[in-house]
C-alpha positions in Angstrom: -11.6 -11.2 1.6 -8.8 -9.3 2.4 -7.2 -6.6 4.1 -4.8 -4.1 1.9 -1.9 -2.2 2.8 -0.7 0.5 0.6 3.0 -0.1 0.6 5.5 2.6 0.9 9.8 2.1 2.6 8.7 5.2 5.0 6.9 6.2 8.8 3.7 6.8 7.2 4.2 2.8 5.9 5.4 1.5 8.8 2.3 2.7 10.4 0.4 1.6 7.7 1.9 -1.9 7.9 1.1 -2.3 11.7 -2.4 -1.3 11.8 -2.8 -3.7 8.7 -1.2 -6.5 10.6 -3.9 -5.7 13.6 -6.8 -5.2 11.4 -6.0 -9.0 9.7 -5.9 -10.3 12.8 -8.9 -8.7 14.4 -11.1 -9.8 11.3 -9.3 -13.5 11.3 -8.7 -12.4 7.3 -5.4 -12.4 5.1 -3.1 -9.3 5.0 -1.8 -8.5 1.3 0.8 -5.8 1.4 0.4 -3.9 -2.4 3.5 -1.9 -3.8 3.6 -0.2 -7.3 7.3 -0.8 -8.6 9.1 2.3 -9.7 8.6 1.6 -13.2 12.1 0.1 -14.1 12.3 -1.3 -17.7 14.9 -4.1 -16.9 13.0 -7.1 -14.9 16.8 -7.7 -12.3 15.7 -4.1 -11.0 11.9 -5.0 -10.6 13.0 -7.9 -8.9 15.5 -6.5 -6.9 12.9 -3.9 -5.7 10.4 -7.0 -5.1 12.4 -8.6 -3.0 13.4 -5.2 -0.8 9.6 -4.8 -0.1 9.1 -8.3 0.5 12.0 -8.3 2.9 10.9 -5.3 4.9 7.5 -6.5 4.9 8.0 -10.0 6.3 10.1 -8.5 8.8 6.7 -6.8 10.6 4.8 -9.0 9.2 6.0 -12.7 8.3 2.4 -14.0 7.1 1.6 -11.2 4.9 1.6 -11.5 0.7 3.5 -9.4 -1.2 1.4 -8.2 -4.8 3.4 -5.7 -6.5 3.2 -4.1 -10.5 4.7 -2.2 -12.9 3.0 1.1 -13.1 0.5 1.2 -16.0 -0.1 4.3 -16.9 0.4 5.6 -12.7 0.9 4.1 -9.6 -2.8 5.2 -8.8 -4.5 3.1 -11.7 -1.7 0.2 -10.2 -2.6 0.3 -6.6 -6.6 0.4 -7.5 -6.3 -2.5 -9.6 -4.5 -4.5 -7.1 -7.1 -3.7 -4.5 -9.9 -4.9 -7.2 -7.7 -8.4 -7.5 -7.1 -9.1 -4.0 -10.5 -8.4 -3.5 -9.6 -6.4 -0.2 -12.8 -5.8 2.4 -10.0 -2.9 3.8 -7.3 -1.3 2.6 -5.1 0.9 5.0 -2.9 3.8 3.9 -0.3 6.1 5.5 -0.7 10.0 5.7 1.4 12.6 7.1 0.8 15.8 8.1 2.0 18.0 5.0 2.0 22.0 4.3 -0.3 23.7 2.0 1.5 23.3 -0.8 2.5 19.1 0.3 -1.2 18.9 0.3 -1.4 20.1 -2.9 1.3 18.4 -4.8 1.6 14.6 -2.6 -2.0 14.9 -1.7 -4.2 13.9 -4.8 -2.7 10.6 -5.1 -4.0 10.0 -1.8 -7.5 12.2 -2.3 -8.0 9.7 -5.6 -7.4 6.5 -3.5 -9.9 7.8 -0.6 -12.6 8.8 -3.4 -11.7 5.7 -6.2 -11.2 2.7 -4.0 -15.2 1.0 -3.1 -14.5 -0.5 -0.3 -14.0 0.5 3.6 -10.4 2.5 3.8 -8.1 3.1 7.2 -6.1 6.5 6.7 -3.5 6.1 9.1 -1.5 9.1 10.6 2.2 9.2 11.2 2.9 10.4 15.1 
């Protein structure tokens, strides 16, 4: 088992990232960072992107695995199937505080993660 981080180059990652890198530790588990690529046709930008998120990852947290994908058909359905092949026990996401309409429009990726994913999930806010 596993615990998952929802990626994302941000605060509300960052976050994320570090109460990931505690919760691995306080369960004595593996910590597998999962970022859905942007969707680029040509495979020297999906690398490219690959190796920006492993090299921001592995600066907070050197032991952690990188699983990333190619959207297929959202980043949703992506990120839920790579919880499903890490086999995660947690997965941990970022959240910020957002406006009515932010809540509306950014929200329901998050809302479908929280109500999708079957297994224990840490929202984390940004400060």
């Amino acid at each position: 088992m596993t615990v998952a981080v929802v990626h994302s180059q941000s605060d509300e990652g960052r976050n994320a990232l570090a109460a990931g890198v505690r919760e691995a530790r306080t369960r004595g588990t593996e910590l597998v960072v999962l970022h859905a690529l942007s969707g680029s046709p040509e495979q020297s930008a999906r690398d490219r992107e690959v190796g920006a998120v492993e090299s921001a990852v592995h600066a907070l947290a050197p032991d952690a695995r990188v699983e990333a994908a190619v959207p297929d058909p959202d980043s949703t359905s992506t990120l839920l199937a790579l919880v499903d092949k890490v086999d995660a026990e947690l997965v941990v996401i970022g959240t910020r505080h957002r406006s009515a309409v932010g809540k509306f429009l950014m929200g329901q990726q998050v809302q479908r993660l929280l109500l999708e994913i079957p297994v224990e999930i840490l929202v984390v806010k940004s400060r």
